[in-house]
C-alpha positions, 0 to 999 in steps of 0.5 A: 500500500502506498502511503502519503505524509500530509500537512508538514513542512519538509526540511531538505537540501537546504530548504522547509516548505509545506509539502506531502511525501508520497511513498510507494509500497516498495518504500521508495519516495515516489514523489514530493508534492507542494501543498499548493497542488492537490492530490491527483485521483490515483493517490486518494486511497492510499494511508494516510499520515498526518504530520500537520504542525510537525517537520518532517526531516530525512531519516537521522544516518548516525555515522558512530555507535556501539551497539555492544553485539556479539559479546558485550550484550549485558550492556546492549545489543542490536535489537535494543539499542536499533529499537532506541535508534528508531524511537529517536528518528535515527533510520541508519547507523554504523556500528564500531568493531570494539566488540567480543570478537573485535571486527578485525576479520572478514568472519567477524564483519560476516557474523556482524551482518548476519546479526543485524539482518536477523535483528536490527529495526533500522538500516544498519552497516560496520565499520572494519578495524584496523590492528596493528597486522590486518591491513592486508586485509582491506582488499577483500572488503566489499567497498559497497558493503562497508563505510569504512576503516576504524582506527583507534589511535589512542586506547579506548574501550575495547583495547584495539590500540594501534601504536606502530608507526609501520603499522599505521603507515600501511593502513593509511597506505592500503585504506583506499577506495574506503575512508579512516575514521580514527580515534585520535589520542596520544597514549603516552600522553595520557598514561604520563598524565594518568601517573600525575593524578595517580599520586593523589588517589588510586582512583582520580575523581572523575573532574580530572578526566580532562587533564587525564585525557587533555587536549595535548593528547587530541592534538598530537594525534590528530597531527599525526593523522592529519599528516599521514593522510596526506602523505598518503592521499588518504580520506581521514574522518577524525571522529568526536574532535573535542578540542578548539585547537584541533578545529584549527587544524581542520579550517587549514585542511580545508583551506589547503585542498579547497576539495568539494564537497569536502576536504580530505580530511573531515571531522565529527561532532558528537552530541555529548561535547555539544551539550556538556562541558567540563563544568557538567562533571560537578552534577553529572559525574561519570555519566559524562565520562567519555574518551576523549573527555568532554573538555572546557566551555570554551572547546564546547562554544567552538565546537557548536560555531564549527557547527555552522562554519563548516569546519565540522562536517557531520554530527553523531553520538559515540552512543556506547551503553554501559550498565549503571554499576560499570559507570561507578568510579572515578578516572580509573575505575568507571566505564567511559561512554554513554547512550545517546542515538535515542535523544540526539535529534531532540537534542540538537533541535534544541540547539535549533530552538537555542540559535546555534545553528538552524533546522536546515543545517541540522539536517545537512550534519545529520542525514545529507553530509553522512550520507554525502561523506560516505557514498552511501547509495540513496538514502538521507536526502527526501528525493523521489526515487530514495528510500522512504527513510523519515523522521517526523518531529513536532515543535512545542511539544514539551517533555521530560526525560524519565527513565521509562522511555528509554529503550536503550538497554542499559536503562539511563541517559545522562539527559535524565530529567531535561524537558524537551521542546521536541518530540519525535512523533514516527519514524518510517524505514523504507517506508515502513512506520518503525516508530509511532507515538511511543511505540517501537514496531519490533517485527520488522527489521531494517536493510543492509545499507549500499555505499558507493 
């Protein structure tokens, strides 16, 4: 059956006017209609979905998460953290390989896929991981199957550290036709600052995070990076940029390659370093630990101006669950990461409502871009002939924050309590309504996504 989504304002390629969307039964959009035009005889019997007073945005394609599955499912795993994918208008995501087995082999992407076709409620693909010996191996990666080389360069959850200097120079040299995206922090760095606070606690309050995981860390790394990828001429996506110094490095990459659409190097903004900064670690603790640490105010005003100025391409969330018991502790001892995919989209809209940046941009950070950076085939633009991938969100429609709407397995948000202005109404994948006022259609399962 066809459906038709009438009365809202669309947000596309720049742009919000009234218009319905009309999607046939195979999910595709089949044709964007101004609402000055009336609906022709032929699509007068098909469902109906109200979105009047509401904006209807391609479906949210969030670039980076960790979804826990195979082997970490005590904190998560692909059914729940794809039903909270869904809740919050996110129709895509791809997965990190920091898992139990780590996604470093091609049996481990198969295993991974296989998972995600039995499981996942929206559209899903997995990053590749790089190690410090498997490079050999990005050859035989299907290019239309995979978004991506995750390379961590400073130790982080899942201990996939690749610190070799050879190493590093063969995955940047053997990397194409795929991009990197790389966690950048310097290791020694971190563990020479980590002895410093070691000698006031065994167990540092999580306030010093920051200085643990300090901005000299990002920096070095990012250098690093920066000047392999254009010794090799590689694409580089630094993930979760946490640093004002770091946005400096990215505005002379552009000013450099003067590449359209984008540079050749690129970077990520994740929601948290958007909403929390280093004065946050008083009221929220360890809920906001995360690596790289949320830095100063003065790095969270620069990253949301990156925001607009073009210097941040995308906006995900390094969404990554852990059980409320594993985030206990301070420096040492608590987990770094928290669950965001369910409340980025409301989140940012209220960075919309707050004039960072506007609805029209959102969009271009959060569905176009990804969808532009990573080649990924026919999705996260509302264009006839692409997958009915939509979120529908509504204005003015206050909310707060309890722990009985999150779907997430791990149970809690760092967001826990905040009242928002947005609320998402329904989520259609492929033209299937996956999301409606509060519930999660858990029969149905997402596709594969198509890069390139």
């Amino acid at each position: 059956m066809k459906t038709i989504i009438s009365g809202g304002r669309i947000v596309n390629e720049g742009t919000t006017r009234k218009a319905d969307i009309l999607i046939s039964d195979d999910g595709r959009i089949e044709q964007i209609i101004p609402s000055s035009c009336p609906v022709s005889d032929d699509t007068a019997a098909v469902r109906t979905i109200d979105a009047t007073g509401c904006y209807v945005l391609p479906g949210i394609i969030d670039t980076h998460v960790h979804f826990r599955e195979p082997g970490l499912t005590d904190k998560a795993d692909i059914e729940s953290e794809s039903r909270a994918a869904a809740a919050g208008g996110v129709t895509t995501f791809f997965d990190m390989p920091n898992t139990k087995p780590q996604t470093t082999t091609l049996e481990a992407l198969v295993d991974k896929q296989r998972l995600a076709a039995a499981k996942s409620h929206v559209n899903y693909a997995f990053f590749f991981g790089a190690t410090n010996d498997n490079a050999d191996l990005f050859a035989q990666l299907d290019p239309h199957a995979v978004p991506g080389i995750k390379l961590f360069m400073g130790s982080s959850t899942g201990n996939m550290l690749v610190d070799r200097d050879e190493a590093l120079d063969r995955i940047f040299r053997l990397s194409a036709p795929l991009p990197i995206m790389a966690h950048c922090e310097d290791t020694a760095v971190i563990e020479r600052n980590m002895q410093t606070a070691l000698e006031g606690s065994d167990d540092p309050d999580v306030s010093l995070h920051p200085f643990i995981r300090s901005e000299e860390a990002c920096i070095a790394s990012t250098q690093k990076a920066i000047a392999l990828a254009r010794k090799h001429h590689a694409r580089l996506h630094i993930a979760h940029i946490s640093t004002a110094e770091e946005l400096d490095l990215l505005d002379a990459c552009r000013q450099d390659d003067g590449a359209t659409p984008f540079p050749l190097v690129t970077a990520e903004a994740c929601v948290g370093y958007l909403l929390f900064s280093s004065q946050d670690y008083a009221r929220l603790g360890s809920r906001i630990k995360v690596n790289p640490a949320i830095k100063s105010p003065v790095d969270q005003f620069m990253l949301r101006e990156a925001l607009v100025d073009g210097r941040i391409a995308v906006v995900a969330t390094d969404h990554a669950p852990h059980l409320p018991a594993q985030k206990e502790g301070g420096c040492v001892k608590a987990a770094s990461g928290m669950p965001m995919v369910q409340f980025s989209l409301v989140s940012m809209l209220g960075l919309v409502d707050a004039h960072v940046l506007t609805i029209e941009r959102l969009v271009e950070l959060m569905a176009h871009n990804p969808a532009r950076l990573f080649e990924v085939q026919r999705r996260g633009f509302l264009r006839p002939g692409y997958q009915a991938d939509i979120a529908i969100v509504r204005p003015h429609s206050p909310w707060t924050l309890t722990p009985d709407v999150i779907q997430s397995r791990c149970g809690w948000s760092p967001l826990e309590g905040h009242t928002f202005d947005w609320r998402v109404e329904a989520t259609l994948c492929n033209g299937h309504l996956v999301y409606n006022h509060g519930v999660v259609d858990r029969d149905y399962i997402g596709q594969p996504v198509v890069f390139r």
